[in-house]
C-alpha positions, 0 to 999 in steps of 0.5 A: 583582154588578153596579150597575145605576145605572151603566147609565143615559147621562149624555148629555143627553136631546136626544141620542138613545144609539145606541151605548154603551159602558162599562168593567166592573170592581169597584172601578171609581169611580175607573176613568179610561177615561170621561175618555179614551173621552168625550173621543175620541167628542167629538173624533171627532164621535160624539155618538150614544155613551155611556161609563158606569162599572159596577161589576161583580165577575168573576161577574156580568161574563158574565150582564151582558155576555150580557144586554146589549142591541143598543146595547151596541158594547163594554166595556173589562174591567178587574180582576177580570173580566179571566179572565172576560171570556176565557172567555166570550167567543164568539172570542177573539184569539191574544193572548187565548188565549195569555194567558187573559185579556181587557180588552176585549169587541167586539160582533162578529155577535152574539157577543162578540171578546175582546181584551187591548189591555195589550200594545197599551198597554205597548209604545206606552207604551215606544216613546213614552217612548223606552226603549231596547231592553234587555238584562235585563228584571225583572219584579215579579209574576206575575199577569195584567199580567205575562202582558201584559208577557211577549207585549209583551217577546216582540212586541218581540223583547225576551229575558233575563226575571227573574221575581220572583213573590209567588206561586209558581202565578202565577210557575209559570203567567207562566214557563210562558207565556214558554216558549210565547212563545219568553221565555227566563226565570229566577224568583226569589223575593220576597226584597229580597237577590234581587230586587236582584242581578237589578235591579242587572243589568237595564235595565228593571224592570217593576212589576205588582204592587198598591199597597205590594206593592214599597215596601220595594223602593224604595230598592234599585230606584233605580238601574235605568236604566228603571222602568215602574210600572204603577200610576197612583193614587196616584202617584208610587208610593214605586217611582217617587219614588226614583229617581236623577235621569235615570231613564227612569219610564212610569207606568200612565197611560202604558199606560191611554192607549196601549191605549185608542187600540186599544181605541176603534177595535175598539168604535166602528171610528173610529181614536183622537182620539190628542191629544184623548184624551191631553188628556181623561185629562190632565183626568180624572187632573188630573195634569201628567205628560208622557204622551208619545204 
C-alpha cells in the first residue's frame, strides 16, 4: 500500500516543481532524508525540487515507482522495499546485484538504475569517525544491512568476519555472499556466551539488528574498541550507552548522512551540499552528536 497524500509538494505554490523526489518506505513518518535532501537542494540552489515522505509497503513500491510521472528524478528506498526495489529496477549496479538489494531508485532513459548507497554510507561514516582498520570484525544480524556491511568490509580490504545471525537462512544467505565477495568468515549462533568470545576478539562490532534485538547484549559488548550501531531512533541505543570511556561509537545517523551525499548526486547529478546537509540533519534529528564529515 502506499499513501498518496504524501505525493503532493510542500513547496510554496510560486515556485513551480519540476523535479521531485521522495523516500519510500513504511513506516516512514519518521524517515529523516527530507531534512538532509531539503537542506541540500536549498544549499545548492535547487529551488525547482521536491522531497516528499511516502508511505509504501514492498508490494506496492513497484507499481508506484513504474506509475510515476516524468518529474519524478528519484527515490531513496528504505525498509521493506529494499529487495523490491532490486528486482524491479530496468539496471542495476554490480553492487546491487551482488547484493540483492537497493535503496535508491535513479530515473535513467526511461528506466529505473537501482543502487545500494549503504555501503557509500557505512565506509564514509568509519573513515570519518577515524576507525582504524581491523583485524576482527563481528557482525550481529543477517539481513540486508548486513549484506552492506559485508561489500564495505570487502571494498575496504577489511577480512576475518564473525557472523551472529538470529536467523539461520539470512546468516546462510550474508556467509555465502562474503565468499562471493572474497570474505573469509565464521557464523556463530544467537547465544550471549558466543557472541561474547567473538567480541572479546574483535576490533570492530557491527549492530544490524532492530531496536531491543541486542540489549541483553550491552554489557557484554562494553569493551569492543569500536562499536557501529546502525540504529539512530531512539538513540543512544542501551548497545552504545554501555560503553567504556574512550570507545570509538558511529551511530546510524553517521551511515544516513554519508550515504545520502551519493544518493543526492546520482538523483539530482549535483554533488552533495556536504556541510548544509550535515546541518539539515543535525536539525532534523535535533541531536548534538558530533556527525564528523
Amino acid at each position: 500500500m502506499y499513501s498518496a497524500e504524501l505525493m503532493t509538494p510542500t513547496h510554496p505554490p510560486q515556485i513551480p516543481i519540476r523535479h521531485r523526489a521522495a523516500v519510500l518506505g513504511s513506516p516512514v513518518a519518521h524517515s529523516l532524508s527530507p531534512a538532509l535532501h531539503r537542506a541540500g537542494y536549498a544549499a545548492a540552489g535547487l529551488t525547482d525540487w521536491s522531497y516528499e515522505r511516502i508511505e509504501c509497503d514492498a508490494a506496492a513500491l513497484p507499481g508506484l515507482v513504474t506509475g510515476s510521472g516524468p518529474e519524478w528524478a528519484g527515490f531513496s528506498v528504505t525498509m521493506p522495499g529494499k529487495a523490491a526495489a532490486a528486482a524491479m529496477a530496468d539496471e542495476r549496479s554490480t553492487r546491487v546485484t551482488a547484493l540483492g538489494v537497493a535503496n535508491t531508485l535513479v530515473r535513467r532513459d526511461g528506466g529505473w538504475l537501482a543502487e545500494n548507497t549503504d555501503v557509500d554510507g557505512l565506509i564514509g561514516a568509519l573513515r570519518a569517525a577515524g576507525c582504524p582498520a581491523p583485524k576482527s570484525v563481528l557482525i550481529l544480524g543477517g539481513g540486508g544491512t548486513a549484506a552492506a556491511v559485508l561489500a564495505a568490509l570487502a571494498e575496504l580490504n577489511w577480512s576475518e568476519v564473525v557472523i551472529a545471525g538470529r536467523r539461520p537462512a539470512s546468516t546462510a544467505r550474508a556467509v555465502e555472499l562474503a565468499g562471493q565477495l572474497g570474505l573469509p568468515i565464521r557464523a556463530i549462533g544467537w547465544e550471549i556466551g558466543g557472541i561474547g568470545e567473538a567480541a572479546d576478539a574483535a576490533d570492530l562490532v557491527v549492530s544490524t539488528v532492530p531496536e531491543g534485538a541486542a540489549d541483553s547484549l550491552a554489557h557484554r559488548l562494553a569493551g569492543v574498541p569500536t562499536l557501529f550501531d546502525v540504529l539512530y531512533h531512539p538513540w543512544p541505543t542501551p548497545l552504545a550507552a554501555a560503553g567504556v570511556p574512550g570507545r570509538t561509537t558511529v551511530t546510524g545517523l553517521d551511515m544516513l548522512l554519508h550515504q545520502a551525499f551519493r544518493q543526492f548526486e546520482l538523483i539530482t547529478g549535483v554533488p552533495g551540499p556536504v556541510e548544509a546537509m550535515r546541518k539539515g540533519l543535525l536539525a532534523g534529528a535535533k541531536t548534538d552528536l558530533p556527525l564528523p564529515v
